[in-house]
C-alpha angles and dihedrals in degrees: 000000000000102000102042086052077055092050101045098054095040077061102044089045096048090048096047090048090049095047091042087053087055090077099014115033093186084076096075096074075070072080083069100061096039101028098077090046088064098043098046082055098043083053084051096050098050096036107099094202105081116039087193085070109045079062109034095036108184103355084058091087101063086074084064099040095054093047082061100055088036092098093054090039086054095043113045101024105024116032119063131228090267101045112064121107146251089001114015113219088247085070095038091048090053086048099061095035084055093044085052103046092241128130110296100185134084122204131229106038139296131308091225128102102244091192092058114122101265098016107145132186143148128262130213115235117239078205109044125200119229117278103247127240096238129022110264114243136161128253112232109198125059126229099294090060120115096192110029114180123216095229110205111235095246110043125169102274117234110295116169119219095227089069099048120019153258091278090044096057093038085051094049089042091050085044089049090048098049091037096046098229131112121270108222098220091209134226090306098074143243106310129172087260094068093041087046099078096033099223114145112291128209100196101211100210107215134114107298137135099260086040131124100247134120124250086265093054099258131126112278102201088195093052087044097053095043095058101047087053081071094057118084113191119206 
């Protein structure tokens, strides 16, 4: 039905063009706005690689072009300030106002529902216990241990660098130095980038790339001893 309502009007447009030249020849650069469209159809018509468009010739291309407008539909008129994944615009926004310097901070509440199932936050005391001397961590090794470590209680969770990139695991190293807690180095492997910086490092033995494996896969003891030579723990 498409396309013989296609048809139809490429012919009624073409005789009326033509008629109305007949008395007034300017008529015919009419030709240059529809002539493009009847031909795009007839092409759509004859072409074999898109079946949307054998039936819908012409007005078959609006379903690509609003699939490509659909992200910037869904962004800016549908999705709200708390749905987007895997980073909603609330948390990006906070990101670039931080980045920038500028006030990171909104007044008068959240715009999240607290009573939601799963909802979590943290409550001030109205009896507050005393703030401890030392920052309470928790000592990884058991008797036997030469060298136990003190672990903070919130670490950087594993993060490979082949998935981010150099900046981005400078940037979490420096954050693990300053902040006093372990970097996670990821399934990738322990690469310079992590040891640059000299925060706290959990080398995450796999087969990555900065790994300590042999060229068959399997675990290399030498490699693995040599590289753990280049990692001080405080």
């Amino acid at each position: 039905m498409v396309r013989k309502i296609f048809f139809t009007s490429a012919t009624v447009v073409l005789l009326a063009v033509g008629l109305t030249a007949v008395w007034w020849p300017s008529a015919l650069w009419l030709l240059v706005l529809v002539g493009p469209v009847i031909l795009l159809g007839l092409h759509d018509v004859i072409q074999r690689k898109h079946a949307l468009l054998r039936i819908y010739p012409g007005i078959g291309h609006g379903r690509n072009l609003m699939e490509e407008v659909r992200p910037e539909m869904q962004q800016y008129f549908v999705e709200s300030d708390i749905d987007g994944t895997p980073f909603s615009r609330e948390f990006r926004s906070i990101i670039y106002q931080r980045s920038k310097g500028d006030l990171d901070t909104r007044a008068f509440g959240t715009q999240r529902d607290v009573n939601h199932i799963g909802y979590e936050w943290m409550q001030h005391s109205l009896a507050p216990l005393p703030v401890a001397d030392s920052e309470p961590r928790v000592s990884v090794g058991g008797a036997t241990c030469t060298r136990p470590y003190a672990a903070s209680h919130l670490n950087i969770s594993a993060m490979s660098f082949g998935s981010l990139s150099r900046t981005a695991i400078l940037a979490l190293n420096e954050g693990a130095r300053i902040g006093g807690f372990a970097h996670n180095t990821g399934e990738g492997g322990l690469s310079r980038y992590h040891l640059e910086p000299g925060g706290d490092l959990t080398w995450q033995i796999c087969t990555g790339y900065f790994g300590c494996r042999d060229d068959d896969g399997h675990f290399d003891p030498d490699r693995f001893e040599e590289r753990s030579h280049t990692i001080t723990l405080r």
